[in-house]
C-alpha angles and dihedrals in degrees: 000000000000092000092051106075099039085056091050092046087055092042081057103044091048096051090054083048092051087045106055096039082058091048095052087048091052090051085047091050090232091119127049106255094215090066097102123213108208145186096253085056094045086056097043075049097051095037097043100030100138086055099049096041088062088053089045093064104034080057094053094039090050089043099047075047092061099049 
C-alpha cells in the first residue's frame, strides 16, 4: 500500500505533463487539434506510466529523426 499512491501520483504528474505539452503543440499547430485527448487515455496514462513514458519518447526521438 505505501508504494500506491506515489505511483498514482506519477502517473498524475506525468498525464498533466503530457497534457500540457499537447496542448502547447496544438497552440503552435504542430499537432492535429481533432486528436482528442481524453479521460480513458489520462487513466491508461496514470496506471501504465512507465510504459507510456518509454513510447513517448521513442516517439519524440523518432519524430525530431524525421525532420
Amino acid at each position: 500500500m505505501n508504494l500506491v499512491f506515489p505511483y498514482i501520483i506519477i502517473g498524475v504528474f506525468i498525464s498533466f505533463l503530457i497534457d500540457t505539452l499537447r496542448e502547447s503543440l496544438i497552440e503552435r499547430e504542430l499537432v492535429n487539434e481533432d486528436d482528442k485527448w481524453s479521460w480513458a487515455e489520462r487513466i491508461i496514462v496514470i496506471l501504465l506510466w512507465p510504459y507510456c513514458v518509454w513510447i513517448f519518447i521513442k516517439n519524440l526521438l523518432k519524430s525530431n529523426n524525421n525532420e
